[in-house]
C-alpha positions in Angstrom: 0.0 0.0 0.0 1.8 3.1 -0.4 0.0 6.4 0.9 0.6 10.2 -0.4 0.5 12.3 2.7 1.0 16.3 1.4 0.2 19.5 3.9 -0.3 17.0 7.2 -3.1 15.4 5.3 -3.5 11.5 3.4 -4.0 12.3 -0.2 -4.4 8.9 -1.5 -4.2 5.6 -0.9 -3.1 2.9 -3.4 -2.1 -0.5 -3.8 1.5 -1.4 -4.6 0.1 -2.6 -8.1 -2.3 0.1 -9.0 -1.6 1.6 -12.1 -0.8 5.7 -11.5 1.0 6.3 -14.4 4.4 7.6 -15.2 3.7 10.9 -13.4 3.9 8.8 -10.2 7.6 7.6 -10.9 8.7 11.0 -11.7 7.2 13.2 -9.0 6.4 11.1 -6.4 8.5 7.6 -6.0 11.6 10.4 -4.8 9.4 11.2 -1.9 8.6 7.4 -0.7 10.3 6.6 2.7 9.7 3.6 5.0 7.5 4.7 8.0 8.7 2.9 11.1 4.9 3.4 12.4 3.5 2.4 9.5 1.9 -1.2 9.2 4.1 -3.9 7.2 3.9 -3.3 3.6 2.6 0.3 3.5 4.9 2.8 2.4 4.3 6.7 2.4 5.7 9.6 0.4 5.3 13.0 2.4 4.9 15.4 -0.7 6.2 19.1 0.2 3.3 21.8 -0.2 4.1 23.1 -2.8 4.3 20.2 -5.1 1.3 20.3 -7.4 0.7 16.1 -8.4 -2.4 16.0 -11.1 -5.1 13.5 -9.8 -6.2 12.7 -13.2 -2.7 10.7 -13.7 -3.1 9.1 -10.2 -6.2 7.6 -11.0 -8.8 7.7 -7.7 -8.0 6.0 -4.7 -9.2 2.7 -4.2 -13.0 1.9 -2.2 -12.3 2.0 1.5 -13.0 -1.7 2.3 -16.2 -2.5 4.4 -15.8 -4.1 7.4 -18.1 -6.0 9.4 -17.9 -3.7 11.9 -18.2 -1.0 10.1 -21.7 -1.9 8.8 -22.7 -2.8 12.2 -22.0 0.4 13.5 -23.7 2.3 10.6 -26.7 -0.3 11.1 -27.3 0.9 14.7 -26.7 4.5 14.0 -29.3 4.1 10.8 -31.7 2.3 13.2 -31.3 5.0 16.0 -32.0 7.9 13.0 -34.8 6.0 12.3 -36.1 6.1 15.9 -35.6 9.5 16.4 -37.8 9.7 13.3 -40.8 8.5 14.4 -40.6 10.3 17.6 -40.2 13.6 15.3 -43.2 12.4 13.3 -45.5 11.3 16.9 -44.7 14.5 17.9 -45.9 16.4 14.8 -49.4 14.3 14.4 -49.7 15.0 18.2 -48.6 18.5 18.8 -46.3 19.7 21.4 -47.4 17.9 24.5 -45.8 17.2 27.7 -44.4 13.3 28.0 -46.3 13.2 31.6 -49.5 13.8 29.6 -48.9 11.3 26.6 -47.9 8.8 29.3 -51.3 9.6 30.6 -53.5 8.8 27.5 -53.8 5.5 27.8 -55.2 5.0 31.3 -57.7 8.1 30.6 -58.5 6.2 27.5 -59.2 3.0 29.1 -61.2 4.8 31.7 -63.6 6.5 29.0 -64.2 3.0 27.8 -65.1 1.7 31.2 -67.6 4.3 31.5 -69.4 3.3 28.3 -69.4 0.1 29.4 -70.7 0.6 32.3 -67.5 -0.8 34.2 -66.1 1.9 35.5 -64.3 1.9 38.7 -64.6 4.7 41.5 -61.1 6.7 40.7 -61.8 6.6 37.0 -65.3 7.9 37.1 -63.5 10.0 39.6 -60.6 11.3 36.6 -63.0 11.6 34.0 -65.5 13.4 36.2 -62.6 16.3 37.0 -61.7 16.4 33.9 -65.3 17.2 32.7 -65.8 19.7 34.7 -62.8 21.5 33.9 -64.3 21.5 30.3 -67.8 22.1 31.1 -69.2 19.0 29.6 -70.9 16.0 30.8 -68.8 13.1 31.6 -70.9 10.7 29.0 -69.8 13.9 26.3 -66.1 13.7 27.6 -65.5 10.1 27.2 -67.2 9.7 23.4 -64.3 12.3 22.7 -61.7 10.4 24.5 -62.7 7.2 23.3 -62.7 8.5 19.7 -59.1 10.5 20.2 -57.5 7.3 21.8 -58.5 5.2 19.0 -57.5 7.6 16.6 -53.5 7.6 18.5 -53.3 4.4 18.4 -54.0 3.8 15.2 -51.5 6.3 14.3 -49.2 4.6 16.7 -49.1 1.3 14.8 -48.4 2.7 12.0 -45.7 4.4 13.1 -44.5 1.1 14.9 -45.1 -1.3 12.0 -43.1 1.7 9.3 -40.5 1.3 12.2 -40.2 -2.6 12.5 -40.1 -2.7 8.8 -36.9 -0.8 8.2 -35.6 -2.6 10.9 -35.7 -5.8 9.2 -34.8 -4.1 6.2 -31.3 -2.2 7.4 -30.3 -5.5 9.0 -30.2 -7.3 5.6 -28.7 -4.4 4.3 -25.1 -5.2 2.5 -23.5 -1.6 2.6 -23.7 1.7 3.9 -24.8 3.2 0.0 -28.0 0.4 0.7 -28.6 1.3 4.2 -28.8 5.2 3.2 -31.4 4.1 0.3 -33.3 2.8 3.5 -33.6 5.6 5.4 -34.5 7.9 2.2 -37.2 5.7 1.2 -38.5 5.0 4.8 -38.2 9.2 5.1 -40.9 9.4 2.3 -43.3 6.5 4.1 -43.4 8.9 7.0 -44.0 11.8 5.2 -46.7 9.6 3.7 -48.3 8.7 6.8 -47.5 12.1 8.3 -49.9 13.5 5.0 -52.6 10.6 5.7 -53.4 11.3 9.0 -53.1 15.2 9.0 -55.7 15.1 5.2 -58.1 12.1 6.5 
């Protein structure tokens, strides 16, 4: 491997038998020097400044290779952009609401169903009864709109989840980092799909 290092910074990087032309033998092989730091079989040439080398007869670098570790990292870091996605997206269908609240929504929701049902115990009756109050509504008014707005989340909230699980499976079958940023571009435009479908019902 021999590396061109000019200005403090790596250049290039090619193999001992890459084909950089003639320029290469008359510009740079006078710079090459064995790098005690350097890995067996790498060479480097520290260019000075102000030596001007023309790409064009170097020919581009070789792919950097793709380790197995490298697309695991960028697999978790695509699956944690995708996460922070569809939090971005819950909190755009739901507005900006406190996490205490959200948390909330689900126990409120079951207790507007209890009600209709008849089943209601004495501290959701209780909730809902506060709550109704606070709105100046009846409670049988308050939890028809609960009960509708709950259904209506989590509706939303498994689509969200199933768009998520699906690029899940998707990045981890991904073969490179050029696939795994296809992913997220196309799973970008589902959400912006769903995003449209639930704000133009």
């Amino acid at each position: 491997m021999i590396i061109l290092i000019q200005g403090g910074f790596v250049i290039g990087e090619y193999p001992d038998d890459a084909n950089i032309g003639e320029i290469f033998a008359a510009t740079v092989a006078p710079y090459l020097a064995d790098d005690p730091n350097a890995d067996p079989g790498v060479v480097v040439a520290v260019l000075p400044e102000d030596l001007t080398i023309n790409r064009e007869f170097l020919g581009p670098p070789p792919a950097p290779e793709i380790t197995p570790e490298i697309l695991a990292a960028t697999k978790d870091m695509a699956k944690h952009r995708v996460v922070m996605k569809a939090d971005q997206l819950a909190d755009l269908i739901t507005g900006q609401v406190p996490r205490g609240e959200r948390d909330a929504w689900a126990s409120k929701a079951q207790a507007a169903r209890d009600h209709q049902d008849g089943t209601a115990k004495a501290w959701q009756t209780a909730m809902l009864q506060t709550e109704a109050d606070l709105r100046g509504e009846t409670i049988d008014a308050l939890a028809v709109k609960i009960a509708v707005a709950a259904s209506r989340y989590e509706a939303i909230s498994a689509m969200i989840a199933a768009q998520r699980s699906s690029v899940f499976q998707t990045i981890d079958s991904a073969k490179s980092p050029p696939e795994i940023e296809t992913i997220l571009s196309n799973a970008s435009a589902a959400a912006a799909t769903i995003l449209s479908t639930v704000q133009n019902p």
